[in-house]
N, C-alpha and C positions, 0 to 999 in steps of 0.2 A: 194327228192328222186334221187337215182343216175340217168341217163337220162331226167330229169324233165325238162334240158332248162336254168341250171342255168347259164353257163358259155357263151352260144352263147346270150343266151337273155341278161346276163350283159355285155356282149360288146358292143351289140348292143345300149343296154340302155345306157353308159358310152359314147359313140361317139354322141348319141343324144342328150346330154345333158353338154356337153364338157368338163369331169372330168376323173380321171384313172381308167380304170379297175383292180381290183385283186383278182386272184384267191385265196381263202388260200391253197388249194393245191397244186399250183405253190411257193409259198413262203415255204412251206411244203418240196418240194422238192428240193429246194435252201440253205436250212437251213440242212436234213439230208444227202445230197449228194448224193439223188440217188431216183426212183420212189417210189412212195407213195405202189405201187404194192410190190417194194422188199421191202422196212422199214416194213410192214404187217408181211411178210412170215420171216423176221430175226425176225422181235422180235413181233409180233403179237398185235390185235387190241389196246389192253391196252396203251400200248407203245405209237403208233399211235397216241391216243387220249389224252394223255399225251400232246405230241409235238403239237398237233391242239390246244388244249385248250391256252397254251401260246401263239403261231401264234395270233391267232385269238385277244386273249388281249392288245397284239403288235400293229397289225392294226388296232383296234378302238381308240386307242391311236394316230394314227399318224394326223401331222395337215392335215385341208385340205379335201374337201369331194371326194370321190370315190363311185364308184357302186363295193361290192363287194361280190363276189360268193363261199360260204362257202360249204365245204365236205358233201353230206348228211348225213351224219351222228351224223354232229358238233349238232345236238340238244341232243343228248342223256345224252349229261352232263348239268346240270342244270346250272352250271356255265357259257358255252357258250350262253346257253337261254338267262339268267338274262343279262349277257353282251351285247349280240343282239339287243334285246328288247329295254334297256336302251340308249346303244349309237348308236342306227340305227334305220331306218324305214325300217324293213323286208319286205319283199314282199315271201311272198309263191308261187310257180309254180306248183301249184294242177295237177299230173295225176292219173288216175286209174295203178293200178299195170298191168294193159292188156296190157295200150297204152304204158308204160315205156319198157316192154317186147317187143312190137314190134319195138322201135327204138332200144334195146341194144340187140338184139338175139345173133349176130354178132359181140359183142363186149367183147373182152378177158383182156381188161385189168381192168377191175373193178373186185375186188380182193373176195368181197363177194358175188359177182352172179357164181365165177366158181364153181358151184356146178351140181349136176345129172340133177336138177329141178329148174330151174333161175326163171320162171315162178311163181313157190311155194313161191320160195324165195324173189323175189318180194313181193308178195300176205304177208307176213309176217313182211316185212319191213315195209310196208306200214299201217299194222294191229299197226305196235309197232310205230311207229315214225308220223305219222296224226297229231293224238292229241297235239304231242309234238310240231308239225311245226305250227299248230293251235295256241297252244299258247302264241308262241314266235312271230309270224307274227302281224303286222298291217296291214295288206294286202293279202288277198287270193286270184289269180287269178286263175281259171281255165284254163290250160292249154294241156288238152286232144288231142286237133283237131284244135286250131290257130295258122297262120303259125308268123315266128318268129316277124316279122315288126307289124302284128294286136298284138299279147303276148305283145311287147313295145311300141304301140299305149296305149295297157289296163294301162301300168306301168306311163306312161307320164300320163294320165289322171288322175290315182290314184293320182299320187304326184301332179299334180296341183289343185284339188279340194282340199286336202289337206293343202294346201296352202304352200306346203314343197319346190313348182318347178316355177320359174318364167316361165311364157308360153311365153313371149319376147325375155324368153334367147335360151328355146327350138325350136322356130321357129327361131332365128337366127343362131342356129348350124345344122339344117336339113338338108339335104343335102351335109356338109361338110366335108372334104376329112377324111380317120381315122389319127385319131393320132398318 
């Protein structure tokens, strides 16, 4: 969901863990020449999700592991799902549409909240895209009320029980400088 924690908690997790971070919405905006904001309003969501869906097939494609943090919205196409799921360990960042609301009140540049009722808006998002983040995730963390370091305390745990993370490598990147 948009304000969920994806991009601060994947840097944060990507420096823990000593691989690249990538937004696809930074490469989103590398690729169309200009904010994800104005590509919406020139040619509207379709369009948008057009251009994610390739992005996104792009970087699961490239060598090399990264932590990376995809549009809320990239589930809506099954195709991103199926991609996700297959060539990644998704990690979901569970918030209620209340708590998402109070970090983004303030915030104008996410394209589908400027509406009368962000709140509502929210509240709908979240109705329609759950299920779909559910089932593209191997990993649900709830993310309501922990701050960003416990959120990537929970992700490092998940992936080393999982046996996805060597805990040798992550305690010998802790504390080291970003990259």
């Amino acid at each position: 969901m948009p304000g969920g924690g994806k991009s601060t908690v994947g840097r944060q997790l990507a420096r823990q863990i000593g691989v690249p971070f990538v937004d696809s919405d930074h490469e989103i905006e590398q690729r169309v020449g200009g904010s994800v904001r104005q590509f919406f309003e020139r040619h509207g969501e379709e369009a948008f999700r057009d251009v994610e869906s390739e992005v996104i097939a792009e970087l699961l494609k490239r060598p090399g592991d990264c932590v990376l943090a995809t549009g809320g919205g990239a589930v809506l196409r099954e195709r991103n799902r199926e991609l996700l799921h297959a060539g990644a360990t998704v990690l979901y960042l569970r918030s209620t549409p209340e708590d998402l609301f109070r970090r983004l009140r303030h915030d104008s540049t996410r394209p589908l909240l400027q509406v009368a009722d962000p709140l509502a808006r929210l509240r709908e998002l979240h109705h329609q895209r759950d299920p779909l983040y559910r089932r593209c995730a191997h990993y649900v963390l709830e993310s309501a009320r922990p701050s960003v370091h416990a959120l990537v305390n929970m992700a490092l745990m998940q992936l080393e029980l999982a046996g996805l993370l060597d805990p040798t490598r992550v305690a010998a990147t802790v504390g080291a400088e970003p990259v």
